[in-house]
Structure formats: structure tokens, C-alpha cells
N, C-alpha and C positions, 0 to 999 in steps of 0.2 A: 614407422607408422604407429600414431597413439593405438593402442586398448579401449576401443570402445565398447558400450555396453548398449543394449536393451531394454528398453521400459517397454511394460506392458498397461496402459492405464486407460479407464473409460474416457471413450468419445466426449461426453461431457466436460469433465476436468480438462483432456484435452484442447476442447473449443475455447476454455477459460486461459488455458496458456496461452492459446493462439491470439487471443483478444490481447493480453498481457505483453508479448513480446515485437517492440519494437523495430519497422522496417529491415535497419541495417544491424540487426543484432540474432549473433547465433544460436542456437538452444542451450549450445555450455553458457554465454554471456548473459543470456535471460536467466539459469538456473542458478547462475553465481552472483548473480545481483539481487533475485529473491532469499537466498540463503545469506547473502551477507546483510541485509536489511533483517531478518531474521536473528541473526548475534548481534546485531547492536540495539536490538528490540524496538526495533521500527514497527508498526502496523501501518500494511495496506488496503487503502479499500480499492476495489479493482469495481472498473465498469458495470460488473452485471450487480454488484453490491451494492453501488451508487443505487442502482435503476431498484434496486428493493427497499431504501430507506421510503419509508413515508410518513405521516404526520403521526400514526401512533406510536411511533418507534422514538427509545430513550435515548439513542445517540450511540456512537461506538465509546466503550470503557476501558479505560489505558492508565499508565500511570507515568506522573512526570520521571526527567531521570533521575537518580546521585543526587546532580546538582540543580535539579528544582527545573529543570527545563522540560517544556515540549514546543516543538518544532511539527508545525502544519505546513505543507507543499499543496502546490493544485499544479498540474500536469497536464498538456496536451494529450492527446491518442498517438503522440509518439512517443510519448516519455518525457518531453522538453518539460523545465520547470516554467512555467508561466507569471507564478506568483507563489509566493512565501509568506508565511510569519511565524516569530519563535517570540515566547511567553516566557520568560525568565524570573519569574516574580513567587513561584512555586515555591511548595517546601517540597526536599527531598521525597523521592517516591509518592507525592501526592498523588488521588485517584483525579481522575480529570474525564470530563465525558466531550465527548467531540462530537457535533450535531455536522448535517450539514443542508446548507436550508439554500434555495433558489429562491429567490424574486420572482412573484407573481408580475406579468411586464403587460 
């Protein structure tokens, strides 16, 4: 039998995990897929972070990799990727600001 442990963490953060982890995926599989997105210096922005961009805000601040890339994802509320694009034209480490804008419809 594994050695499990205990977290003690606010309700809030919490709700934000719960929002985050997908149907068919366990809490080790949610924790190990935000920490490995974490070393390879990925930035998420998670639903309730979407719902706080708004028109006065300067975008999220990141920086290309090594090799001049960033890689944009847009994701269901499962996790499915739905749509992609990666920018390859960067100089290394470039700063890069990532807006993200909805269509007024």
C-alpha cells in the first residue's frame, strides 16, 4: 500500500483545484501534470483567471523558450486540447505578452 499524505489547504484554492482537474483524472494525476507543466515553464491560466482578464489588463507576461518558441493551447473544461498555435519566430528568452480577447458576437 502507497504512503499517502495530507494536505491541509483553503477551501478556496481548493475549489480552484477542483475546477482544474479533469473528470477521469486522479489528484496525484492533476498534481503531476501541474508540476510537470511547471519545470518545463509552461504558464496556465485556469478558468477563474480567464473570468478576471478584462479590458484594462496588459495581458499575461512570459517569456519565449531557449529556442525562441511559445506554444498557445485553448482547452475544453476537460482538459481536451481544442486548438493550438506555437510562434516560432522569437529570439531566445524573448519577453512576450499573451492577451486573450473574445469576440464581441
Amino acid at each position: 500500500m502507497a504512503d499517502y499524505k495530507t494536505l491541509s489547504i483553503d477551501p478556496a484554492i481548493y475549489h480552484r483545484l477542483a475546477d482544474q482537474k479533469r473528470a477521469s483524472e486522479s489528484w496525484n494525476e492533476l498534481f503531476g501534470r501541474l508540476l510537470g507543466a511547471t519545470e518545463e515553464g509552461q504558464v496556465h491560466l485556469d478558468r477563474s483567471t480567464l473570468a478576471d482578464f478584462d479590458d484594462d489588463e496588459e495581458g499575461l507576461e512570459t517569456d519565449a523558450s531557449e529556442g525562441g518558441t511559445v506554444e498557445v493551447r485553448v482547452q475544453d473544461s476537460d482538459g481536451t486540447v481544442v486548438g493550438s498555435t506555437t510562434v516560432h519566430t522569437l529570439a531566445p528568452n524573448e519577453p512576450v505578452t499573451v492577451e486573450v480577447v473574445a469576440p464581441e458576437e
